[in-house]
C-alpha positions as CSV (number, residue, x, y, z in Angstrom):
1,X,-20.7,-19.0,6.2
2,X,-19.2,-15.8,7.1
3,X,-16.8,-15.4,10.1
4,X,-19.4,-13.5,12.0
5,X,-22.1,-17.0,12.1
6,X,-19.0,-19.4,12.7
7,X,-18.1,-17.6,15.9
8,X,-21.8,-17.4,17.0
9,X,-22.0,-21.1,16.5
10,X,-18.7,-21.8,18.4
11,X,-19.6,-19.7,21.0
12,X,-22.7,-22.1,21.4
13,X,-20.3,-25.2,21.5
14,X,-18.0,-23.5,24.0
15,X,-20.6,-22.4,26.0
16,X,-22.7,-25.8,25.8
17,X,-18.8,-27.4,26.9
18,X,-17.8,-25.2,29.3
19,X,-14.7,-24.0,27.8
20,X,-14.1,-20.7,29.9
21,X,-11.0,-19.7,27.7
22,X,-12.4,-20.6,24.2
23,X,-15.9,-18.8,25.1
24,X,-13.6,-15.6,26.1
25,X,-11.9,-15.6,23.4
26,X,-14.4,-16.3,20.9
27,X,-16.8,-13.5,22.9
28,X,-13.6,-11.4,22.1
29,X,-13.4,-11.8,18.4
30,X,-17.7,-11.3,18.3
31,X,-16.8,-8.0,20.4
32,X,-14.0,-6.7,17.5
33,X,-16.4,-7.9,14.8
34,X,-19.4,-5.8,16.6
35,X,-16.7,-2.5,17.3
36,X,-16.2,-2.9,13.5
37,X,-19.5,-3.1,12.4
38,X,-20.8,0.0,14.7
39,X,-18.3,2.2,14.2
40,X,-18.7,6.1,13.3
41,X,-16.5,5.4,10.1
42,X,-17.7,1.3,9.7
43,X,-16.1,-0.2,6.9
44,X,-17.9,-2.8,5.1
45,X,-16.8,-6.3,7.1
46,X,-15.5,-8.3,4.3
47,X,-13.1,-11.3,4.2
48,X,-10.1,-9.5,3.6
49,X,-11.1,-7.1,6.6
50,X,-11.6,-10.2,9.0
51,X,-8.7,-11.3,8.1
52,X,-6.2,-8.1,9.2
53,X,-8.8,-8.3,12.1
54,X,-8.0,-11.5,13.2
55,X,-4.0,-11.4,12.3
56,X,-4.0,-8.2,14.7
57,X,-5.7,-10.1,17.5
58,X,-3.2,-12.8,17.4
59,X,-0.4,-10.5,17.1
60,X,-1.3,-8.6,20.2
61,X,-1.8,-11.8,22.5
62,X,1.8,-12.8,21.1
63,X,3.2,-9.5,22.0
64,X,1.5,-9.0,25.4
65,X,2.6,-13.0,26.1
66,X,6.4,-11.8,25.6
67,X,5.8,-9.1,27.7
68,X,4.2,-11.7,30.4
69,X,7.6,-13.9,30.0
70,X,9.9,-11.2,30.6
71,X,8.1,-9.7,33.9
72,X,8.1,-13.5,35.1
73,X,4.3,-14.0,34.8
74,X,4.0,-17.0,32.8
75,X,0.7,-17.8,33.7
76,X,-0.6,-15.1,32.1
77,X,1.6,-15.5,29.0
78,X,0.5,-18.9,28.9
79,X,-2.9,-17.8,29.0
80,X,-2.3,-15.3,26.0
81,X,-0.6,-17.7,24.1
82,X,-3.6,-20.1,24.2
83,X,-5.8,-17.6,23.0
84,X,-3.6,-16.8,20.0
85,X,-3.9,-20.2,19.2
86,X,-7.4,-20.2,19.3
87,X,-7.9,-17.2,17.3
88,X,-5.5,-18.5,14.8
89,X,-7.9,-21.6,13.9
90,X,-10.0,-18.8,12.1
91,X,-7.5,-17.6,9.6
92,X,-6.1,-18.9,6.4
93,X,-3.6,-21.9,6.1
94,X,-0.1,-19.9,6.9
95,X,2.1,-20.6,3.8
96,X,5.5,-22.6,4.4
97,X,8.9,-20.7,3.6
98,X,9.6,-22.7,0.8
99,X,6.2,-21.8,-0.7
100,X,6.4,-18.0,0.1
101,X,9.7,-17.9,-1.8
102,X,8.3,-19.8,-4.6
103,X,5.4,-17.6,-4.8
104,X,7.8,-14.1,-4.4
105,X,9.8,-15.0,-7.1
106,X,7.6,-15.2,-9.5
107,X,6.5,-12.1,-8.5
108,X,9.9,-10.8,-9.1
109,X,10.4,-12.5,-12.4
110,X,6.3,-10.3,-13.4
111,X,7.7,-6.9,-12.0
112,X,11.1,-7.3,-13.7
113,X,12.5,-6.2,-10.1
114,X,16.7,-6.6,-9.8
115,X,17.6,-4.4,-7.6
116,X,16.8,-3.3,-3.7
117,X,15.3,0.2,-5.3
118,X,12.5,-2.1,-6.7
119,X,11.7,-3.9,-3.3
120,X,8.9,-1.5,-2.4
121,X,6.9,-2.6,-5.3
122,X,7.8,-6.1,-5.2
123,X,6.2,-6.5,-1.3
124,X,3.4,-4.6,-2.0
125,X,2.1,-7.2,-4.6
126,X,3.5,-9.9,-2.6
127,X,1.1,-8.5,0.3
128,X,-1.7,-8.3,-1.8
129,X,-1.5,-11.6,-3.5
130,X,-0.4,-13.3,0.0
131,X,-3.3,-11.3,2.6
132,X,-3.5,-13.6,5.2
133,X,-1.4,-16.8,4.2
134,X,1.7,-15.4,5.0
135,X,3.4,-12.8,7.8
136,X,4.5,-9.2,6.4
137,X,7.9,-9.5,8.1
138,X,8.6,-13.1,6.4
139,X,7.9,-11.2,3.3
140,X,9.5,-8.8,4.0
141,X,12.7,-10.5,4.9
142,X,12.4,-13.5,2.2
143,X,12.6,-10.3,-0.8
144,X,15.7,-8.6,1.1
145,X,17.6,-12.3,0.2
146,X,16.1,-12.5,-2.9
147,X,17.2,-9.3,-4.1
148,X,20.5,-8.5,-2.4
């Protein structure tokens, strides 16, 4: 079932219980799905696609929630924070630190990478091979330790 029909049917459950902030959200994620879809330069919506769609949603509720926190308007960050969590029920299991690093040096053992000249290449496959399981700037970071 695609990502598209899930969220119809959960919107039908949230709607059918009354849950104001999971039928906003979920009406949200339909609406970027729809943007993406009917757009002059529309991409075909595959998996990979939903994916970076979704991991952008949740990282702009994240950032506006810190931005709620610091002007003292923790309902709101609250608020923002909830959805995140809601949106992040739709993506991929997020791999553990300890897996990532498991996973990146192996990738460093195929690219014969030893130095920090080589990191570009390295996080590039990691990203490809990781889409979705695993945050860009854990990556990121978790190849700087390896390699330095």
């Amino acid at each position: 079932m695609s990502l598209e029909q899930t969220i119809n049917n959960d919107i039908k459950t949230a709607m059918l219980a009354k849950d104001k902030l999971r039928l906003e959200t979920l009406r949200s994620i339909k609406a970027g799905i729809l943007i993406a879809k009917t757009a002059e330069n529309a991409v075909e919506i595959t998996e990979e696609f939903e994916i970076k769609m979704l991991q952008k949603m949740t990282k702009q509720r994240k950032e506006s929630a810190a931005v709620y926190s610091q002007q003292n308007r923790p309902e709101l960050a609250e608020k923002e924070l909830a959805e995140a969590k809601i949106i992040e029920q739709y993506l991929p299991k997020q791999l553990s630190e300890e897996e990532i690093t498991d996973v990146l040096k192996k990738i460093i053992a195929e690219t014969g990478a030893t130095s920090a000249k080589e990191m570009g290449k390295v996080i590039g496959t990691a990203n490809k091979q990781l889409a979705g399981r695993a945050d860009g700037h854990l990556i990121a970071e978790t190849v700087k330790k390896l390699l330095f």
